[in-house]
C-alpha positions as a printed Julia matrix, in Angstrom:
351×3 Matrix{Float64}:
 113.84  100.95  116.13
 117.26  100.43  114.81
 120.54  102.09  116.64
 120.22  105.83  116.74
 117.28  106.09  115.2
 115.53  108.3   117.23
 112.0   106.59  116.79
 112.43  107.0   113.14
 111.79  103.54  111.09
 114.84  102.75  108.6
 113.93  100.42  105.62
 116.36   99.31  102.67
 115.38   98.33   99.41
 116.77   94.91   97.3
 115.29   96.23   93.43
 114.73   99.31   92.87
 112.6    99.05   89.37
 109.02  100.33   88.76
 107.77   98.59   91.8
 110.55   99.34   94.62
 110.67  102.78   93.21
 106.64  102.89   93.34
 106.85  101.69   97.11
 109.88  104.32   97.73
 107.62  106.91   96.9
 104.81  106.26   99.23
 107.59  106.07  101.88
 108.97  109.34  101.05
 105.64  111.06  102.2
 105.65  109.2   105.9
 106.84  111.0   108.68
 109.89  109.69  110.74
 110.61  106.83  107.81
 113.71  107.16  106.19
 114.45  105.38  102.97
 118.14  104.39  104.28
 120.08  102.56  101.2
 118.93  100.27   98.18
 120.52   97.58   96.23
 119.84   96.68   92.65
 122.71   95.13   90.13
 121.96   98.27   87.6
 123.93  101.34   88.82
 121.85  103.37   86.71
 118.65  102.63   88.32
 120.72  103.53   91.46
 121.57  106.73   90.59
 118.11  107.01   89.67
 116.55  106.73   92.88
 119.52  108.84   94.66
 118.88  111.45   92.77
 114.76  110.89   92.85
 114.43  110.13   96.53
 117.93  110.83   97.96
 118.01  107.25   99.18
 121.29  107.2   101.69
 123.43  104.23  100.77
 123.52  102.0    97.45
 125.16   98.94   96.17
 125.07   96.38   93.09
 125.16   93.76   95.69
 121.82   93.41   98.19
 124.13   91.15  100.5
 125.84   94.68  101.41
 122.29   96.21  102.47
 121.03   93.0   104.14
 124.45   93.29  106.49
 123.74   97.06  107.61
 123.13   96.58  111.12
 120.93  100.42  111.6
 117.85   99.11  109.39
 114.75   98.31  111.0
 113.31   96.65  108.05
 113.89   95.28  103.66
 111.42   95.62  101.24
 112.05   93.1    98.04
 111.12   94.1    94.97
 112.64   91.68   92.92
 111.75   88.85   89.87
 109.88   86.37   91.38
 112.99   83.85   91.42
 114.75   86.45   93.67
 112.28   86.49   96.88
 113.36   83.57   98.43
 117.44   84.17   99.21
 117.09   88.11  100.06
 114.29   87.5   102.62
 115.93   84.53  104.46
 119.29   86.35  104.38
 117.3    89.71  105.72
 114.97   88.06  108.27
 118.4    86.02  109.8
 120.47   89.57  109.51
 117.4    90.9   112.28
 115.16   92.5   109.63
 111.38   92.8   109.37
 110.59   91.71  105.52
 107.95   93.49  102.96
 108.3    90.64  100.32
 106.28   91.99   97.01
 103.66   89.13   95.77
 103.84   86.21   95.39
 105.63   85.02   98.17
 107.91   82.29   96.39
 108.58   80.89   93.19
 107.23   77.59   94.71
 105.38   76.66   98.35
 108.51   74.99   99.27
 110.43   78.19   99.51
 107.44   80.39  101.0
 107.31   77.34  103.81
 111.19   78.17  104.55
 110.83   82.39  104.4
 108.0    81.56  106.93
 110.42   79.79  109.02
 113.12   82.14  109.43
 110.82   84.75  110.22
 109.39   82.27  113.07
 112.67   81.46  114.57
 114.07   85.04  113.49
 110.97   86.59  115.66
 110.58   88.91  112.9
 107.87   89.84  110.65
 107.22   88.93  106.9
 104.76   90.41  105.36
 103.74   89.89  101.84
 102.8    92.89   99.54
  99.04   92.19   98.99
  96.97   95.41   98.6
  93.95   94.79   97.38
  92.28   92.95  100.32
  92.8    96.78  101.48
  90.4    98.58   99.34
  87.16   99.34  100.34
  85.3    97.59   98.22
  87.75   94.41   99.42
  86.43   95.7   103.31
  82.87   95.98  102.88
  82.86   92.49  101.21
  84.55   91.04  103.73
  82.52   92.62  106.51
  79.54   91.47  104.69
  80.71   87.87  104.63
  81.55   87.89  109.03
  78.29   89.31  109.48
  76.62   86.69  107.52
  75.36   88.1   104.35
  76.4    85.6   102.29
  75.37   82.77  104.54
  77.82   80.14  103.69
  79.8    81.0   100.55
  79.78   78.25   98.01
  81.27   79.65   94.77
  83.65   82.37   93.92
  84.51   83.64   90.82
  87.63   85.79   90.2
  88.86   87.49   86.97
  91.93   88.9    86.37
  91.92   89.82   82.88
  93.62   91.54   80.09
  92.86   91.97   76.05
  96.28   92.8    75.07
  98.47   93.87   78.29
 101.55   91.88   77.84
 104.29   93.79   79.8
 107.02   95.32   77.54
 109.37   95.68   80.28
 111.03   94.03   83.21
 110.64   89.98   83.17
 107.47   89.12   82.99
 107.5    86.87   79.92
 110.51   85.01   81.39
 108.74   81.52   82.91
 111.95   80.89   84.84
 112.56   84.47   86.58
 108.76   84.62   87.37
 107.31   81.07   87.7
 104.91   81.91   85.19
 102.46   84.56   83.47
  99.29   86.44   84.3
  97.94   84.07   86.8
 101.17   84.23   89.24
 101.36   87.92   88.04
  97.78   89.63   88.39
  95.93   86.86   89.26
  97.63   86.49   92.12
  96.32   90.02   93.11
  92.46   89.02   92.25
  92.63   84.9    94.15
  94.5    86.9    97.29
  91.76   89.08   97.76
  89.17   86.58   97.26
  90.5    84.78   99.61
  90.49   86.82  102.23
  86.93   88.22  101.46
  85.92   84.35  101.99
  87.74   84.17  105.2
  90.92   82.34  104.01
  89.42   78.7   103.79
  92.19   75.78  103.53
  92.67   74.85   99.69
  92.79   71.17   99.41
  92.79   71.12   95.67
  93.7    72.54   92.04
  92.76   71.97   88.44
  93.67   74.14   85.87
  94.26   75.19   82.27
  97.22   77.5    80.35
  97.63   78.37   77.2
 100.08   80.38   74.29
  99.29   81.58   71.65
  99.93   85.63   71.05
 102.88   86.41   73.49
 105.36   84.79   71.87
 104.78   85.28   68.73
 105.66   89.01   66.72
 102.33   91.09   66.53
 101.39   94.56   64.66
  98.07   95.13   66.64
  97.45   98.21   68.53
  97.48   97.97   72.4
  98.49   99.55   75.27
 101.89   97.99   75.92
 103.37   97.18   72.25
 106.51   95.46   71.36
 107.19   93.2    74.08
 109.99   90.73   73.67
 108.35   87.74   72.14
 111.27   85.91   71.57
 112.33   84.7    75.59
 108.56   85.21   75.66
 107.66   81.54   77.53
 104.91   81.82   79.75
 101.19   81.78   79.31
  99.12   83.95   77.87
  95.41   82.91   79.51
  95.31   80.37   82.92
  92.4    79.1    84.33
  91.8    77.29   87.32
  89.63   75.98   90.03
  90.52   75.68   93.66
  88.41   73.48   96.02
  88.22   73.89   99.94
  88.27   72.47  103.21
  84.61   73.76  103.88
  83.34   72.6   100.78
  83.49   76.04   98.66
  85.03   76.36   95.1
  87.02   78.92   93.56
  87.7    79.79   89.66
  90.02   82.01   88.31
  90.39   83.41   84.89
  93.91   85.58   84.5
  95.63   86.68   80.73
  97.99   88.95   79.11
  96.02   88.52   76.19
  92.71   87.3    75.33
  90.06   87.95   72.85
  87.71   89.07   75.02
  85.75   92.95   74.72
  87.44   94.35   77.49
  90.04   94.38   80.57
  88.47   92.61   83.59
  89.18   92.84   87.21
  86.6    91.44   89.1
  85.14   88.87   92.18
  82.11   87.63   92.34
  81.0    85.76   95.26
  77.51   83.22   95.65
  76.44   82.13   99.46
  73.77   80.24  100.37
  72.16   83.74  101.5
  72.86   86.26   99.33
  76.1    87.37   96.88
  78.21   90.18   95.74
  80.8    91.69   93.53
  83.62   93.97   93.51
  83.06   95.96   90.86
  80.62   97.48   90.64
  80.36   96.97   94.71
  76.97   95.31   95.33
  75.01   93.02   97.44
  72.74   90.49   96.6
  69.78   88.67   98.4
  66.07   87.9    99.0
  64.2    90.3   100.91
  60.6    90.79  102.23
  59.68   88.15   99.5
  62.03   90.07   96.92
  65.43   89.25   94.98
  66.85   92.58   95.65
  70.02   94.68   94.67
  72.01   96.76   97.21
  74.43   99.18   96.1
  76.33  100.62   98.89
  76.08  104.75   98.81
  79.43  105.08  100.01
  82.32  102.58  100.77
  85.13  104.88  101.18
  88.46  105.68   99.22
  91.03  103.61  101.09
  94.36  103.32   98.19
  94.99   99.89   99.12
  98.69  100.37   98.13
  99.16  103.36  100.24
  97.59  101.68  102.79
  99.82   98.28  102.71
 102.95  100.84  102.65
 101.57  102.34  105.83
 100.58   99.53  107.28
 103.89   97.87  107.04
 105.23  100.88  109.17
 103.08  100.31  111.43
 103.54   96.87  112.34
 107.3    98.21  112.84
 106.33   99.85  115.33
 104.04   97.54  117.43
 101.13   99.7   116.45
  99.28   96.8   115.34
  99.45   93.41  113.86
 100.79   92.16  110.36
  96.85   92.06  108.08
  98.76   90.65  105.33
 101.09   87.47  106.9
 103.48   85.06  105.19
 100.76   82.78  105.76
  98.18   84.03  103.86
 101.15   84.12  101.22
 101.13   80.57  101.51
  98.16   79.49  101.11
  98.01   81.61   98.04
 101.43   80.05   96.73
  99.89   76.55   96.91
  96.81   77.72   95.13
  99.18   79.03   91.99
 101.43   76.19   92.67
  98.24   73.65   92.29
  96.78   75.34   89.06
 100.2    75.11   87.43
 101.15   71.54   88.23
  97.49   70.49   87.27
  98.03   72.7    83.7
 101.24   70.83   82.98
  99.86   67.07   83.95
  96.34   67.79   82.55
  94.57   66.75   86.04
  93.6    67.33   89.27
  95.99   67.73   91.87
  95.63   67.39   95.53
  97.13   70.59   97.8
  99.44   69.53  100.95
């Protein structure tokens, strides 16, 4: 623990918007984990967490938390395009690192966080949470045990009608890297991926397309008047990843699509039997019969509380990091591969 601590785990906070603040708030409920100073360049979302969470000490200027030498640990919660400098700087200053998802704007500077943390002996973790839920755990568990045999095909959706964020940066290609598939689909392909067992992606084709963000709407939905004019990312992405092993992924991800309804969803096809996340259920042949299984009871694990926790945890030694920079990596190179194939209109091989 850091100096004078007295077994209690200190953790500063570079970006304090909706989803520092979010992560703040699961911290403030831990016992013996002090949220210990925060950094964001708008005072007033400083004074907002002081006077929410009585964080101890702020700054514009995350360089000034990064130096404080009695934090155990730095959650960043910045734009995409801000992961990269924090982290390094944090893991060098001594720092475990929560990095929120995706790891990197780019492979190339998820390969160099990893680095430091190697030769820093410290511990990045990336802020995936849904490999955490349950239904994410009694997938998984179903595919070690062999219930799926080998798995040959997933397919993930990550999909919106008309959720195009009206706040923060999401619509801004060169803050984030890009739209709904580096935004939520990144949620859905990391948890597929780990159901699957985190095969090695060798390659990447993929789709995007705009056509409704960026352009002024009137239409009822849940999130309206979103800034279409810096509005330059895409509004549906498609893609399919091949593996190592000989599997295939697709992903489907939008801020808007005219589609009947919001989906969030994996389904996954073995050589033995299948599943999906929601609702959870099993598939296979038994006793001569194509049968159903629904499970009665998978449990109620938040997956976000859980990552929060979790984090604190590997702090303290209790047990190792379940979410890695290198899981964050191969994920990067998965986005990174679906993009570069999108903008070159072929496949594209995955180093």
């Amino acid at each position: 623990m850091a100096k004078g601590s007295n077994n209690t785990v200190r953790i500063g906070f570079i970006g304090t918007g909706g989803i520092g603040s979010y992560q703040i708030s699961h911290l403030k409920k831990m016992e013996n984990v002090e949220v210990a100073a925060a950094a964001d360049p708008s005072q007033a979302a400083l004074d907002r967490v002081q006077r929410e969470y009585q964080v101890g000490k702020v700054s514009t200027d995350w360089r000034e938390v990064v130096k404080m030498d009695d934090l155990d640990a730095i959650s960043v919660c910045t734009p995409n395009k801000l992961h990269y400098e924090p982290t390094v700087a944090a893991l060098k200053a001594g720092k475990h690192v929560l990095c929120e998802k995706p790891l990197a704007m780019n492979a190339k500077e998820g390969r160099e966080m990893i680095a430091a943390a190697k030769k820093h002996k410290k511990m990045l973790q990336i802020a995936f949470q849904w490999r955490f839920t349950s239904t994410a755990q009694m997938l998984r568990r179903a595919n070690l045990s062999g219930k799926f045999g080998k798995v040959l095909y997933v397919r993930c959706q990550a999909l919106r009608r008309r959720g195009i964020p009206n706040w923060g940066v999401f619509g801004q290609k060169e803050l984030q890297g890009g739209g709904p598939m580096i935004d939520i689909g990144v949620h859905i392909l990391e948890m597929a991926h780990y159901i699957i067992g985190s095969p090695k992606p060798i390659s990447a084709s993929g789709a995007c397309f705009t056509y409704l963000g960026n352009k002024k709407s009137d239409t009822m939905c849940q999130w309206p008047g979103w800034d279409y004019k810096t509005y330059n990312v895409e509004d549906l992405a498609v893609g399919l990843v091949r593996f190592e092993d000989g599997s295939a992924l697709v992903i489907e991800s939008s801020f808007a699509a005219h589609i009947e309804k919001d989906e969030f969803n994996v389904q996954i096809m073995g050589t033995e039997g299948g599943g999906t996340y929601s609702p959870p259920m099993l598939f296979s042949d038994e006793a001569g019969y194509m049968m159903n299984m629904q499970p009665a009871y998978v449990g109620e694990t938040d997956g976000f509380a859980y990552k929060m926790k979790h984090f604190v945890d590997c702090i303290r030694g209790v047990c190792p990091c379940e979410a890695p920079g290198e899981d964050g990596l191969m994920v990067q190179t998965m986005l990174d591969g679906i993009y570069e194939s999108a903008q070159n209109r072929r496949e594209v091989a995955i180093k």
